[in-house]
C-alpha positions in Angstrom: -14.3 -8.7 22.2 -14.0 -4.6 23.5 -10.5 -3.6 24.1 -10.1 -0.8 26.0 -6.6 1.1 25.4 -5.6 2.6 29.0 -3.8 6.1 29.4 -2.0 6.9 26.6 1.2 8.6 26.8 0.1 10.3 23.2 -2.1 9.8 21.0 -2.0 10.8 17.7 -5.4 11.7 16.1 -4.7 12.7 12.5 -8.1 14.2 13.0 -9.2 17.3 11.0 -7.6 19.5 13.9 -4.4 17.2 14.0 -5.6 17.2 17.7 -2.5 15.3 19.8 -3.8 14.0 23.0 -2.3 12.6 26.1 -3.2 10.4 29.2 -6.7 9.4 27.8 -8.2 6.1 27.1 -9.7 4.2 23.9 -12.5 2.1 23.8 -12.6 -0.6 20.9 -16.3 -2.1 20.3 -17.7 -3.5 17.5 -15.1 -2.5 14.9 -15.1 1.0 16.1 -13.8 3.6 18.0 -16.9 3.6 20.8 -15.1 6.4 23.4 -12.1 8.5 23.9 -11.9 10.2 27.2 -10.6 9.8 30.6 -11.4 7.2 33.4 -13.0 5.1 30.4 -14.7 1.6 31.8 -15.2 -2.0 29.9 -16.0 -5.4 30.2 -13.7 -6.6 27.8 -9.7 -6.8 27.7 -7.8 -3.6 29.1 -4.9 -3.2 27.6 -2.0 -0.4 29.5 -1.0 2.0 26.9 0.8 4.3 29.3 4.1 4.1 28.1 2.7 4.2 24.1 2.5 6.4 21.2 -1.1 5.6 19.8 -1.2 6.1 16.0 -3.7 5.0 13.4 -2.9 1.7 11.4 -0.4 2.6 8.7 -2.1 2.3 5.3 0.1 0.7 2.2 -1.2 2.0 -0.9 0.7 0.0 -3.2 2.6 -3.4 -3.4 3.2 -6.2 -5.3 3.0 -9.2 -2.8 3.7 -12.1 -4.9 7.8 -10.5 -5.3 8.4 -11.5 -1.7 9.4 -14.8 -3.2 12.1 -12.6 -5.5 13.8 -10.2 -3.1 17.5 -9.7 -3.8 17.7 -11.6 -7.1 21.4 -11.2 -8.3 20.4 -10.3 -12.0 17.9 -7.8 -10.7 19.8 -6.3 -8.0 21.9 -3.2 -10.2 18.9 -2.9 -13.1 17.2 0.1 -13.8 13.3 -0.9 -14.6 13.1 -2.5 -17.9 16.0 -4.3 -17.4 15.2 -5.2 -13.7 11.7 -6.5 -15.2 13.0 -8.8 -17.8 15.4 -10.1 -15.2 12.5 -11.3 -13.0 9.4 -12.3 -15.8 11.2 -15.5 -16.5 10.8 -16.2 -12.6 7.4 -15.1 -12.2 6.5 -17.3 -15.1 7.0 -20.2 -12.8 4.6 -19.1 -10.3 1.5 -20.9 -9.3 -1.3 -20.5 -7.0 0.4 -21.8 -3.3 3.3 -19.2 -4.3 0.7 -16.6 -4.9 -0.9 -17.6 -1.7 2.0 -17.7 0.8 3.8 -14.7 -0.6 0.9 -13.0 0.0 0.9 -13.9 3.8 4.6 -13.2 4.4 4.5 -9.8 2.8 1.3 -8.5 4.7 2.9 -10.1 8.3 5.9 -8.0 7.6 3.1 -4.9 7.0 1.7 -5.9 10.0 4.5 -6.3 12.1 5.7 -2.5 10.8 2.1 -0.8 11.8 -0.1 -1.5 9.1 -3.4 -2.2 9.1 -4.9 -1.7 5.4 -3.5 -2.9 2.3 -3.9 -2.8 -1.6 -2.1 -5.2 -3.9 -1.1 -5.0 -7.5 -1.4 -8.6 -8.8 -0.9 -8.5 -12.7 -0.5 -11.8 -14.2 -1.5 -15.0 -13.3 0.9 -17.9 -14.3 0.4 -21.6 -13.8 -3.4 -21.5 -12.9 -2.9 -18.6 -10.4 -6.2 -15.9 -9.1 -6.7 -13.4 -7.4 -8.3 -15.3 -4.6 -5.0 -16.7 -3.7 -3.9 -13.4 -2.5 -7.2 -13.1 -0.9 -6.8 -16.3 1.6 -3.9 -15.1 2.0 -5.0 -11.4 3.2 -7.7 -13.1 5.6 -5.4 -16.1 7.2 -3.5 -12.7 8.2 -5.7 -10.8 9.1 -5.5 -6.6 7.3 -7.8 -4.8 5.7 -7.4 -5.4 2.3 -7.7 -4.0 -1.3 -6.6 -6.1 -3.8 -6.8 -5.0 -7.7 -7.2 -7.4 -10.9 -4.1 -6.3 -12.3 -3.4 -7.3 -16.2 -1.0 -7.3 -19.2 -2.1 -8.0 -23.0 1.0 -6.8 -24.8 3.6 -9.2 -25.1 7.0 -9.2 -26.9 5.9 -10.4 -29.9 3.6 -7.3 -30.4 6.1 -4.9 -29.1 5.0 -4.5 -25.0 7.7 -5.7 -22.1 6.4 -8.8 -21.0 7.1 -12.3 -22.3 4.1 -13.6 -24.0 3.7 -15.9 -21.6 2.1 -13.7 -19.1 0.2 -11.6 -20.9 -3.8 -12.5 -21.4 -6.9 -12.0 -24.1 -8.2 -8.6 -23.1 -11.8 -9.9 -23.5 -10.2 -12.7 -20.5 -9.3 -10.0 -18.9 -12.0 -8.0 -18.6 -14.4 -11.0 -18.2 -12.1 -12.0 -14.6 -12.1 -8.7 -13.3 -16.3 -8.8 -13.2 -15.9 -12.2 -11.7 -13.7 -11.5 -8.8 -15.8 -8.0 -7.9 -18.9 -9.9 -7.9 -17.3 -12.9 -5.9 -15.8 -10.7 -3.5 -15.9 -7.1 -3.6 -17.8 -5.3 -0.3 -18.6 -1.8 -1.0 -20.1 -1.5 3.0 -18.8 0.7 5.3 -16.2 -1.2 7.3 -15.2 -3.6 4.2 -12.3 -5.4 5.1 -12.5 -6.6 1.1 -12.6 -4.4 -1.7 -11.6 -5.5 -4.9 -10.3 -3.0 -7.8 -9.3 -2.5 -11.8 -5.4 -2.5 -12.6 -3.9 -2.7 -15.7 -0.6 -2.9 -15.2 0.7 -0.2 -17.3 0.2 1.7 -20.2 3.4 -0.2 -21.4 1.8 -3.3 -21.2 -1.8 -3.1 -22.1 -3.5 -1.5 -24.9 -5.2 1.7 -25.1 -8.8 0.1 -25.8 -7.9 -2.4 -22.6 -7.4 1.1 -20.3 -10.3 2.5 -21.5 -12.9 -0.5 -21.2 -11.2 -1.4 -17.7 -12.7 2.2 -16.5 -15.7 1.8 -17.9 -16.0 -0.9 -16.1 -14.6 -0.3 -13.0 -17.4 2.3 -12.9 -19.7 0.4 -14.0 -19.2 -1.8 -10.4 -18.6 1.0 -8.5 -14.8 0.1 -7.5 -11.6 2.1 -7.7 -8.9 2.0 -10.2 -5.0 1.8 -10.2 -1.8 1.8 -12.8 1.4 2.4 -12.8 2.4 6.1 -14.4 5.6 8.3 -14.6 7.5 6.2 -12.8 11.0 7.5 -14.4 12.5 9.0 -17.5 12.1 6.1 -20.0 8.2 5.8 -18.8 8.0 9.0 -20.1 9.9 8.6 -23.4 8.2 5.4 -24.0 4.8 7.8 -23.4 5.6 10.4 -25.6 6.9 8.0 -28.7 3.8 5.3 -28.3 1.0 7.9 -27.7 2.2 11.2 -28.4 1.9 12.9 -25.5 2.6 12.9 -21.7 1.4 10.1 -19.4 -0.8 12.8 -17.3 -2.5 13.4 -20.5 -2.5 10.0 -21.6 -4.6 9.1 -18.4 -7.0 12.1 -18.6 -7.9 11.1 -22.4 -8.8 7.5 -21.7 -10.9 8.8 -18.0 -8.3 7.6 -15.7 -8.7 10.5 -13.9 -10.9 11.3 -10.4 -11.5 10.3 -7.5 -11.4 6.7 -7.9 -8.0 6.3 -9.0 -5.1 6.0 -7.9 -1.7 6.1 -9.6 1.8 4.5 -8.5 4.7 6.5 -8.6 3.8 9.6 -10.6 8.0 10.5 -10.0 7.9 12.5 -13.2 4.6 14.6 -13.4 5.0 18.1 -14.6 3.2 20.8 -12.9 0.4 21.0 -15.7 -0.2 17.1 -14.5 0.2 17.7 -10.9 -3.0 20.3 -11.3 -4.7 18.0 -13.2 -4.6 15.4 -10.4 -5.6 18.0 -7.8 -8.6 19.4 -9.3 -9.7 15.9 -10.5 -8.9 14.5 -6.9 -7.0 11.9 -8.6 -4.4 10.4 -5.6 -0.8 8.7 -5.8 1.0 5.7 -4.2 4.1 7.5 -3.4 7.1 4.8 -2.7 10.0 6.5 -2.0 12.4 3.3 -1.6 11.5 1.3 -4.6 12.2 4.4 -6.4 15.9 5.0 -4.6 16.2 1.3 -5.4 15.4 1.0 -9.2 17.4 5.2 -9.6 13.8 6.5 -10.6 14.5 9.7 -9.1 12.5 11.8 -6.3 8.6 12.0 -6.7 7.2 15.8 -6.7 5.7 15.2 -3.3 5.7 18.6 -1.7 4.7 20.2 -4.9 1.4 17.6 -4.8 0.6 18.3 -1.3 0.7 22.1 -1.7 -1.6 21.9 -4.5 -3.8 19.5 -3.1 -3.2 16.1 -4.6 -4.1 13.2 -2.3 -1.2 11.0 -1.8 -0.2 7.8 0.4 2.5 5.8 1.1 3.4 2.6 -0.4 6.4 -0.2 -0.1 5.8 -1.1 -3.6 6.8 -5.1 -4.5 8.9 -6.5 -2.4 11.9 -7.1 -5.1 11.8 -3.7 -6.2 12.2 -2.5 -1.9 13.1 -5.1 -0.5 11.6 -4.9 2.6 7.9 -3.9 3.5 8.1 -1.5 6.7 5.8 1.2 5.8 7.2 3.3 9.0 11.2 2.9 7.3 8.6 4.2 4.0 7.4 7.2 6.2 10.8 8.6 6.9 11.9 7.7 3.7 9.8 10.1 2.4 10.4 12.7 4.5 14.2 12.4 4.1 13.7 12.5 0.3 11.6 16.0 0.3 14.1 16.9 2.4 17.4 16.7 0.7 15.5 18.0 -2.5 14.0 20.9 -1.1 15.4 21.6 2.4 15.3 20.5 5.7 12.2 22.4 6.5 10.5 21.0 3.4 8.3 18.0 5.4 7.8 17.2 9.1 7.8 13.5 11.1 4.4 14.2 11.3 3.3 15.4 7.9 5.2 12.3 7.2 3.5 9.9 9.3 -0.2 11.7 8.4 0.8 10.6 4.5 1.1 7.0 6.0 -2.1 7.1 7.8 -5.0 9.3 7.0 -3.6 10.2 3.5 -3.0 6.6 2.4 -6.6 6.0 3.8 -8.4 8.5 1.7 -6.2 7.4 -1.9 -8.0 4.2 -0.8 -11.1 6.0 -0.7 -11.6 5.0 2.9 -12.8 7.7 4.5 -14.2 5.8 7.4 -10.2 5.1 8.4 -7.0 6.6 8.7 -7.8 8.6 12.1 -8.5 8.4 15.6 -12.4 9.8 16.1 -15.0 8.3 17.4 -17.1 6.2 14.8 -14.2 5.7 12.6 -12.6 2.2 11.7 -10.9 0.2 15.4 -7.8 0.4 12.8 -4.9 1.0 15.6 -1.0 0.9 15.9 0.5 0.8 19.0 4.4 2.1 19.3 6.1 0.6 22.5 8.5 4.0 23.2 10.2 2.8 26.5 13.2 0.6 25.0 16.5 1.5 23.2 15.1 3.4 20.0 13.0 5.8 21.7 16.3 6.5 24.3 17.1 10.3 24.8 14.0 11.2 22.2 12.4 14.5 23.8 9.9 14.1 21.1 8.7 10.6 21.5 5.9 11.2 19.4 8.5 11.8 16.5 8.3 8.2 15.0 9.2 9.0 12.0 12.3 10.4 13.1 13.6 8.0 16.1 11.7 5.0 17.4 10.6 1.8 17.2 10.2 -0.2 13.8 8.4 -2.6 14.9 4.8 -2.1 16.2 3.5 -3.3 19.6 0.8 -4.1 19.2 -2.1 -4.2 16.2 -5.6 -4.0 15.9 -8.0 -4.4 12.9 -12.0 -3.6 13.2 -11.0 -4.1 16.4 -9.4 -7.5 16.4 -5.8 -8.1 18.0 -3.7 -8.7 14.9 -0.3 -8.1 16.6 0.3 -9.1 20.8 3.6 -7.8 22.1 5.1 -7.9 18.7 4.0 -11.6 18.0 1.3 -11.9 15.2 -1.8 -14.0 16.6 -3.4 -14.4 13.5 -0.6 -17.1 11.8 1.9 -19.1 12.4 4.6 -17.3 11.3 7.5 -19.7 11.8 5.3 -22.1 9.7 4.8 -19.5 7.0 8.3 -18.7 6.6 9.3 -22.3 6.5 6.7 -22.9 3.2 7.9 -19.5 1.5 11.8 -20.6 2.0 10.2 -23.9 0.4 8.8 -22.3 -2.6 12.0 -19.6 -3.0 14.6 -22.5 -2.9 12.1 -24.9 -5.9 12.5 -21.2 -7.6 16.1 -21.1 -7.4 16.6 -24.5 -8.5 
């Protein structure tokens, strides 16, 4: 069906000119942005926009959707990382595929309901009989764009890695899954609502020869790759006593540089590393509340933008958040930058063009992210007439005052969200089997 999005109050392009326009109208057709102009005409639904901030769909570069099922655990709650991990890898161990399924759903709903169209997902082990496809059914039940990675760990306890050896995997496994999933599912066309990528979860968890044969064979297939790096100070001690060196230079000697990958965290690069990622195009899931959470510190941001670095936005797992609003994420960020560097130090709008069009390009999805014609039907709509948006003389300021909760939602041009009600799911349903699977965890 074409939607045709009537008389905008403002629309926000994040074109190349940052162009902000008002009172015009958007015509959705065949996944796309067909028109924007005035006095627009269609056959298909119109929808009245006219009292609306128009954005792009939000864009979560990183997350962990299987911890929905472990937000708030008591244990985990006051941990830094280590300990916070080996709190919850005795719960994850009793994981199976329906909890990998539903926790899936319930933590890209909450995405959508928060403005987000396009999501990437870190899933690193695989308990009980559990695949990657479970996330997958999960992602297309809901409806978002959707790039899950074949996350992995090989070092265990016993050899003298993080994880229980009960979740760790043979590399050769490993590396034998992630060519079946990208051939079973990956889409490399333009428009992809699948694409499948490379993760090892850390260089804490996996071995050196695992990192370096994952790239190879990530490009090999042509898909992107992603890891955890510099995430706080004991990553980096841990770094410097395993392998000698700093994680930034850990990464560039086993080619986990360049445009295809994309690193979480990245709270502790030095400047040498931050030039590194900028001339290499190398981009970074920046998640400002997991790392306020877990006391990781604040990530270099404003130093990466200035020299180039691509970074996005992302809510990071669930128990490490433990929410997953990526618009809470945007002004997060921007509050962060802020008390570190001063007030004048990052905009709402630099802000929310880091959650759109810079989370969309990490991705490598250049065909997203903005409002142009020919460019994904990936749109948020922000209801600005009710109590949040009260008194704003800026309504167009989301990041700084205004409404949480999007609209309404569309994805290649398909209604995901209606008036703030998902249309894809059930959701009351979904709720109900993840409070089921959370309480047979508990007990």
């Amino acid at each position: 069906m074409d939607y045709l999005l009537k008389n905008a109050r403002t629309v926000l392009t994040m074109n190349d000119g940052d162009d902000e326009l008002s009172g015009v109208d958007i015509l959705l057709s065949g996944g796309t942005i067909q028109k924007i102009g005035i006095n627009l005409e269609t056959q298909g639904e119109v929808i009245d926009v006219s009292g609306a901030v128009v954005t792009p769909g939000l864009v979560n570069t990183h997350h962990h959707l299987y911890q929905t099922l472990t937000r708030a655990v008591p244990g985990g709650q006051n941990a830094l990382l280590f300990g916070w991990l080996q709190t919850l890898y005795p719960i994850w161990s009793r994981f199976g595929p329906d909890e990998m399924r539903v926790s899936a759903m319930v933590g890209l709903a909450e995405l959508a309901l928060s403005g987000c169209t396009m999501s990437s997902d870190h899933l690193y082990l695989y308990p009980n009989g559990a695949r990657l496809e479970d996330t997958i059914d999960g992602a297309r039940a809901v409806g978002l764009r959707f790039h899950p990675t074949r996350g992995a760990m090989s070092i265990g306890e016993s050899d003298g890695g993080l994880p229980p050896d009960a979740l760790v995997e043979r590399e050769a496994d490993i590396l034998e899954d992630c060519i079946r999933v990208i051939d079973a599912f990956h889409d490399s066309s333009e428009g992809s609502l699948l694409r499948v990528g490379v993760a090892p979860c850390s260089p804490f968890s996996v071995s050196r020869d695992l990192m370096r044969d994952a790239a190879t064979l990530a490009r090999d297939k042509g898909v992107m790759l992603h890891t955890h790096l510099a995430e706080n100070d004991e990553d980096i001690a841990y770094s410097q006593a395993q392998f000698g060196c700093r994680p930034g230079q850990y990464a560039e000697e086993l080619g986990w540089v360049g445009d295809d990958v994309w690193h979480a965290h990245c709270v502790k690069l030095d400047g040498d590393e931050i030039d590194l990622f900028a001339h290499t195009r190398t981009g970074v899931a920046h998640c400002p509340c997991s790392n306020c959470r877990l006391g990781s510190g604040i990530a270099p941001v404003r130093a990466m933008r200035d020299a180039g670095v691509k970074v996005g936005l992302g809510v990071d797992g669930s128990a490490s958040n433990d929410q997953g609003n990526l618009m809470d994420e945007a002004r997060q960020a921007m509050l962060l930058q802020r008390v570190a560097l001063g007030a004048d130090q990052m905009s709402a709008r630099e802000a929310l063009r880091i959650a759109t069009r810079g989370g969309a390009e990490v991705l490598g999805r250049y065909d997203c992210g903005q409002i142009a014609v020919g460019k994904r039907a990936d749109i948020a709509i922000w209801d600005v007439t009710g109590l949040d948006s009260a008194g704003s003389w800026d309504p167009a300021a989301l990041v700084l005052v205004g409404p949480r909760r999007v609209r309404d939602l569309f994805v290649e041009g398909r209604q995901v969200v209606r008036d703030g009600h998902m249309t894809t799911v059930d959701l009351p349903r979904v709720i109900e089997d993840q409070n089921r699977l959370a309480a047979r965890l508990m007990g």
